[in-house]
C-alpha positions in Angstrom: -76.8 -27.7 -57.0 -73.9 -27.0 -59.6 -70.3 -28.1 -58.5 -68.9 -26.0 -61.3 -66.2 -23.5 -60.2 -68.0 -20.0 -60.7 -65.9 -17.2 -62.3 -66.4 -13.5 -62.1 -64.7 -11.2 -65.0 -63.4 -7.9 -63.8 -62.7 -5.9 -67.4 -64.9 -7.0 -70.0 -62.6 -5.3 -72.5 -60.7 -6.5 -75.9 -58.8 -8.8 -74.1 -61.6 -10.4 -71.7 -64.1 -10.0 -75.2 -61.1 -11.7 -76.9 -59.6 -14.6 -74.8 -60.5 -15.0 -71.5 -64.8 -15.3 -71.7 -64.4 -17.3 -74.7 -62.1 -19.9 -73.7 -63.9 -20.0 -70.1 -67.2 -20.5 -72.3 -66.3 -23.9 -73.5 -64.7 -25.3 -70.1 -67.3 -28.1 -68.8 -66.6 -27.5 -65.4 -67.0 -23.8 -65.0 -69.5 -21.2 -65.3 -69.3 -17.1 -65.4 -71.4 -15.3 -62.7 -70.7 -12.0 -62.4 -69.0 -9.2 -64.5 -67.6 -6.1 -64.0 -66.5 -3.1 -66.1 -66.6 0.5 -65.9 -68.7 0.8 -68.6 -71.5 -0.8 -67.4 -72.9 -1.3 -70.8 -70.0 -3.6 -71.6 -70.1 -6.3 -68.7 -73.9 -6.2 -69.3 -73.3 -7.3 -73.2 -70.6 -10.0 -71.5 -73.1 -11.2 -69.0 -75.8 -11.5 -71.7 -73.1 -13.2 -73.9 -71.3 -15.5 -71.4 -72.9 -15.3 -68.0 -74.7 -18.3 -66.5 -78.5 -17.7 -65.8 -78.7 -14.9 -62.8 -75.3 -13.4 -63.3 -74.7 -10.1 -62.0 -73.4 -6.7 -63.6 -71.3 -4.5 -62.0 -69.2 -1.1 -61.9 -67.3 -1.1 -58.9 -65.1 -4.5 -58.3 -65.3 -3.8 -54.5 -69.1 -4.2 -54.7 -68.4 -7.3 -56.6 -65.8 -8.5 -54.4 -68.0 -7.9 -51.3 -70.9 -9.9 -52.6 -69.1 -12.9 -53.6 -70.6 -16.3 -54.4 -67.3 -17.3 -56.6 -64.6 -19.1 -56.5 -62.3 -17.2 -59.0 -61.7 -13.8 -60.4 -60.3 -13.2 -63.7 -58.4 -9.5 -63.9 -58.7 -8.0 -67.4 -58.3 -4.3 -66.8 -54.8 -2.3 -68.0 -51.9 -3.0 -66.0 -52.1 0.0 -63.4 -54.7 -1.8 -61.7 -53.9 -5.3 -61.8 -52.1 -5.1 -58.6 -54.6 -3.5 -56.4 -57.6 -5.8 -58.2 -55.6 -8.8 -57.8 -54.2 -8.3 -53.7 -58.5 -7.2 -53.5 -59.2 -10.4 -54.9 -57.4 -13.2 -53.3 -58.4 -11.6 -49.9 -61.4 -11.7 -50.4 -60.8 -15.7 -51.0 -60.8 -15.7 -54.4 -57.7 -17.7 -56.8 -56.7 -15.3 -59.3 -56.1 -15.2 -62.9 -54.6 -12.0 -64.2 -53.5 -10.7 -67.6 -49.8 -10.7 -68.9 -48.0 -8.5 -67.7 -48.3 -9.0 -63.5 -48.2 -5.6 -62.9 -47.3 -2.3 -64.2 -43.9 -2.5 -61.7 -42.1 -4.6 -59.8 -42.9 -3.4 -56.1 -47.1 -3.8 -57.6 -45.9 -7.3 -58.7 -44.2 -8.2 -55.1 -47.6 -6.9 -53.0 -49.3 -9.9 -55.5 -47.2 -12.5 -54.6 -47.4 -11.9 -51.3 -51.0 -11.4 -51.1 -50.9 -15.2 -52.6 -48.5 -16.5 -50.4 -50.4 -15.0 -47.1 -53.9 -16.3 -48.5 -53.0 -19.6 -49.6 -54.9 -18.7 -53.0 -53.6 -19.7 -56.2 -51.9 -16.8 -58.5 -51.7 -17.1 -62.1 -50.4 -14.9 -65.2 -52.2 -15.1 -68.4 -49.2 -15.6 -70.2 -50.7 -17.8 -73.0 -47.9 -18.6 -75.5 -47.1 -21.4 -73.1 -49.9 -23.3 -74.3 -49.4 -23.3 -78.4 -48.1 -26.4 -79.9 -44.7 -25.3 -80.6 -43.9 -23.7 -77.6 -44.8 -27.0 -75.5 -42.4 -29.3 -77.9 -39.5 -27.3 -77.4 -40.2 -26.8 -73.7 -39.9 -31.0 -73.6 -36.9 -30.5 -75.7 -35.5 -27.9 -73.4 -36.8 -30.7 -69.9 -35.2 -33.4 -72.0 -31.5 -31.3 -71.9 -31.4 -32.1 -76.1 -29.9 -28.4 -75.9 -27.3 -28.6 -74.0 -26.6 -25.5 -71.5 -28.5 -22.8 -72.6 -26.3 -20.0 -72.5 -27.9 -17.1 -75.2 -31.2 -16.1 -76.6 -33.6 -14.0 -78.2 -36.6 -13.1 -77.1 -38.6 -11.7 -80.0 -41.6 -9.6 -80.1 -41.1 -6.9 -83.7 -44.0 -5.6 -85.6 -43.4 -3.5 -88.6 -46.6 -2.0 -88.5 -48.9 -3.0 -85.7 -50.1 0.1 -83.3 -52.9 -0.8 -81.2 -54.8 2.4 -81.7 -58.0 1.7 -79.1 -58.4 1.6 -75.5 -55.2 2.6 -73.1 -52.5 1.0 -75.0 -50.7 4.5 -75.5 -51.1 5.7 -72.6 -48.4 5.7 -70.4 -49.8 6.3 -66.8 -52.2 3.1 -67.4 -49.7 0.8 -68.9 -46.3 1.4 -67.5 -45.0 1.7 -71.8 -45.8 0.2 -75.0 -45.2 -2.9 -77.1 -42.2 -4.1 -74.4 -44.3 -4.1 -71.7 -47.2 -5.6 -73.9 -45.8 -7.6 -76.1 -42.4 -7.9 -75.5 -43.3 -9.6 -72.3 -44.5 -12.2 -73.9 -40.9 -13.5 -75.7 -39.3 -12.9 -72.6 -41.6 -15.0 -70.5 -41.2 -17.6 -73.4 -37.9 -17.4 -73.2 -36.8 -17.5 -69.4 -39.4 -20.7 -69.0 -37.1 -22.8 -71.6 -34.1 -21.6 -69.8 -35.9 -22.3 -66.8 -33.3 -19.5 -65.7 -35.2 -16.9 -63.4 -31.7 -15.6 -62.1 -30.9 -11.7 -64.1 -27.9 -10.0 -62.5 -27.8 -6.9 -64.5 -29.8 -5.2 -67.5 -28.9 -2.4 -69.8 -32.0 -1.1 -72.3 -32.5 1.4 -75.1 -36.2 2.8 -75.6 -37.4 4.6 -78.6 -39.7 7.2 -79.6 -38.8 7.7 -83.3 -42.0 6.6 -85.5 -44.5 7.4 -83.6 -44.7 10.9 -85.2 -46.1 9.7 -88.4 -49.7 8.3 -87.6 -50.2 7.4 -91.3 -48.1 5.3 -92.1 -49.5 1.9 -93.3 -50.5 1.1 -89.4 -52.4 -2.6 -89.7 -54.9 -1.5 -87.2 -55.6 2.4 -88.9 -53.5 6.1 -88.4 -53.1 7.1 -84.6 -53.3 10.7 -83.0 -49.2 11.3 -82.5 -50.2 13.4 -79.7 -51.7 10.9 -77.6 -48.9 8.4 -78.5 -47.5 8.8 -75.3 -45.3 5.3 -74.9 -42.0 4.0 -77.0 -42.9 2.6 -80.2 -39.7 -0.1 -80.0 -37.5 -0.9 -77.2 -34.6 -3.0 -76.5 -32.6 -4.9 -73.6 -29.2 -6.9 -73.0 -29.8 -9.3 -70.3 -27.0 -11.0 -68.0 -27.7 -13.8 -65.7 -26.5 -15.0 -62.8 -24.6 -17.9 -64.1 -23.1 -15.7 -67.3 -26.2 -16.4 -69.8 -27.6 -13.7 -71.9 -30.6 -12.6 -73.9 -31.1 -10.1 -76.1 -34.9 -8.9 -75.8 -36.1 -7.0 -78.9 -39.6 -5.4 -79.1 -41.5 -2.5 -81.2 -45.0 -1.8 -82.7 -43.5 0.3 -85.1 -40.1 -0.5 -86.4 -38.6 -0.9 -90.6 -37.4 -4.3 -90.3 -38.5 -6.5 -93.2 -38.9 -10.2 -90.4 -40.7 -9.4 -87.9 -42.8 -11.5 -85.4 -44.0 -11.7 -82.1 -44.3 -14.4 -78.9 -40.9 -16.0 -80.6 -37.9 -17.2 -78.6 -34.4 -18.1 -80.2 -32.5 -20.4 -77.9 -28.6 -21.4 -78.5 -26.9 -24.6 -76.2 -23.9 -26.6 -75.9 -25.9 -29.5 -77.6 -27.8 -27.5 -80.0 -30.4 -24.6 -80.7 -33.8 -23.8 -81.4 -35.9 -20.9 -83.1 -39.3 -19.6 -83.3 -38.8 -17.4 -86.4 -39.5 -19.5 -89.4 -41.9 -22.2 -88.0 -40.1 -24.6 -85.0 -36.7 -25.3 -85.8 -33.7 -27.3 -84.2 -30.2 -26.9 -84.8 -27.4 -28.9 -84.1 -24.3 -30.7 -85.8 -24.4 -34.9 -86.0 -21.2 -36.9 -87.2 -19.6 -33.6 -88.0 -22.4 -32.6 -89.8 -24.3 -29.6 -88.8 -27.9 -30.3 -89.5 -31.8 -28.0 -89.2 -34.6 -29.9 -88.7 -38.1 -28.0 -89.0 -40.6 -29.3 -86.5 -43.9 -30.6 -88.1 -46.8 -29.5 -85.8 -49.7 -30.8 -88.0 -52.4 -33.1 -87.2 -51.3 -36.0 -89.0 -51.8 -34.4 -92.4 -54.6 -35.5 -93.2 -56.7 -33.2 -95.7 -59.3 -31.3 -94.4 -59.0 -32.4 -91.2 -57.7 -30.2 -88.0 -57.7 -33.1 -85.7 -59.7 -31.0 -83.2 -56.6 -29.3 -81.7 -56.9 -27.3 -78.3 -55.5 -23.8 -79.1 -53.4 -22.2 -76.7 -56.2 -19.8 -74.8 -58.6 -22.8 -74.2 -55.8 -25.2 -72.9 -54.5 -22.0 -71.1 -57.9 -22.0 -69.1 -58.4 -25.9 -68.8 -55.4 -26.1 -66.9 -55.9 -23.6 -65.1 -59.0 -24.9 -63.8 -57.5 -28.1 -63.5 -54.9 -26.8 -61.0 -57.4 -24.7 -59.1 -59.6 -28.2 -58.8 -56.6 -30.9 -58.2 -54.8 -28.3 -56.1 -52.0 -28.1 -58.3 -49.3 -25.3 -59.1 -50.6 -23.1 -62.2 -48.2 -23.8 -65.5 -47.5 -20.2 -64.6 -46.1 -19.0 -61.4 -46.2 -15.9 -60.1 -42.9 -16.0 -59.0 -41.9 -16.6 -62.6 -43.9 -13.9 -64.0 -42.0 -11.7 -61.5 -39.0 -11.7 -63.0 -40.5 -11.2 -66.0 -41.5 -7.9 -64.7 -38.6 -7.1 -63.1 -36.8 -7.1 -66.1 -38.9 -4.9 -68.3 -38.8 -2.4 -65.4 -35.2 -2.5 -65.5 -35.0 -2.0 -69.2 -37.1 1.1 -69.3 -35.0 2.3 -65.8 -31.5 1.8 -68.1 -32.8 3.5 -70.9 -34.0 6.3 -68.7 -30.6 6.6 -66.8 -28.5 5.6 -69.6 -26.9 2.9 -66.6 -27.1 -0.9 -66.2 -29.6 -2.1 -63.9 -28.1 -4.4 -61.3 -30.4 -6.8 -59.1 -29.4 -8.3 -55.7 -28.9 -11.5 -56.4 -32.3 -12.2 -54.0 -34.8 -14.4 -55.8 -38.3 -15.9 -54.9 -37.6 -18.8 -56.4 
């Protein structure tokens, strides 16, 4: 009898397609065994594709649910149903992995967490940036205190031209907005974790709706339909913390800025500063000297050779499975991921009221 953990995939979409099936594919100690998609068509193409011999296929995840024979669920669906999936999921026994962002808004978020707490099941956030190269260094720079007090940032998530024209991304209703809920979540889930500062005590946030009129215009992923681009196509947010710390969080799909990027943090400390936006580089001053050093994140440089490397999405799942197994805490807690979405609902709520959001000063962690 196998003593790998079984897995079952609920949304065998882009991202499951993508990240999560892969990466679970080459973990030793795991094995798919049932998938589940609307579209029955697609989790039969995952199960033929990933599932272990005798996987099942499924359209309704409360039939999957109720049949069991798993140990963990992976939630791939759009964020209006992550919540209700999720909460599903671990009672039915289940840990759970689900897809950036928690949830679609806070209160969904909150019924997740406590779900987890109430189960005793483990909650994780498919926040995967955690896991490249660079983002690990400076989070043992950030652990080591080489920056000082961390006391402003950027969290970066800009594309020039980079509309995801399939599935529900542009729709409103499903996603709860555009690239700041999608992408920007990701800088600002980079950037709290190397503040390790889960504390906001007010927001104030700008949304936009200014290019999405023009469909053609040199999109990397083809024209969209303006009419069904129903979301922002850039949004931004001032953040305060609790103990006087600020971050600036910047996001768009569509925006004319010549430097761009996305999943980027820019970090500034008593002792020094770090950025994302031109490879991994620290700042500081030495001697009276002010001095940038750029962060080599190479193999050894040998030619020819990539050493072999773990990317982020595989070493995202290996630890995951490796908390679920030595009964660790995931690298990502749901408490964390939160706050995360606390924020982004409060930068959409400003922008909507033209007011600053202020939170209670209550925290789960």
């Amino acid at each position: 009898m196998s003593n790998k953990l079984k897995i079952a995939i609920i949304g065998c979409g882009g991202i499951a397609t993508g990240k999560h099936m892969p990466s679970l594919s080459r973990q030793k100690d795991a094995e798919m065994v049932a998938f589940c998609d609307i579209i029955e068509e697609r989790a039969q193409d995952a199960a033929e594709k990933y599932g272990a011999e005798g996987a099942k296929v499924y359209t309704d995840f409360r039939k999957l649910l109720e049949d069991g024979g798993f140990d963990i669920v992976h939630v791939c669906t759009p964020n209006d149903s992550h919540s209700e999936i999720t909460v599903a999921s671990l009672e039915a026994g289940n840990h759970v992995m689900c897809e950036k962002p928690m949830a679609k808004t806070t209160a969904q978020a909150r019924e997740m967490l406590d779900a987890a707490r109430r189960t005793g099941k483990k909650l994780s956030i498919a926040y995967q940036n955690r896991f490249r190269s660079d983002s690990e260094y400076l989070k043992a720079v950030c652990e080591k205190g080489e920056l000082g007090d961390i006391y402003y940032a950027k969290a970066i998530a800009l594309r020039r031209r980079a509309v995801p024209t399939w599935g529900v991304f542009l729709d409103e209703e499903k996603q709860g907005g555009g690239p700041l809920i999608d992408i920007g979540t990701h800088a600002l889930d980079l950037t709290l974790w190397m503040m390790d500062n889960y504390k906001p005590r007010s927001v104030v946030g700008s949304v936009f709706h200014k290019l999405a009129h023009n469909g053609n215009s040199g999109n990397a992923f083809g024209p969209w339909d303006p009419e069904e681009f129903k979301v922002e196509d850039s949004a931004f947010g001032f953040v305060t913390m609790e103990n006087g710390a600020t971050i600036s969080v910047e996001a768009s799909w569509a925006l004319n800025v010549a430097e761009f990027g996305e999943a980027k943090t820019l970090l500034a400390g008593t002792e020094g500063g770090a950025d994302m936006t031109d490879g991994l580089r620290l700042n500081g001053d030495h001697g009276g000297r002010l001095y940038e050093t750029k962060v080599d994140l190479s193999s050894g440089g040998v030619a020819f050779f990539s050493g072999g490397q773990e990317d982020a999405a595989d070493r995202e799942a290996r630890l995951w499975l490796e908390a679920i197994r030595e009964d660790k805490e995931p690298v990502v807690k749901p408490e964390q991921a939160l706050v995360v979405t606390q924020i982004l609902e409060a930068i959409y709520e400003s922008a909507r009221t033209g007011r600053a959001v202020y939170f209670d000063g209550s925290s789960d962690l």
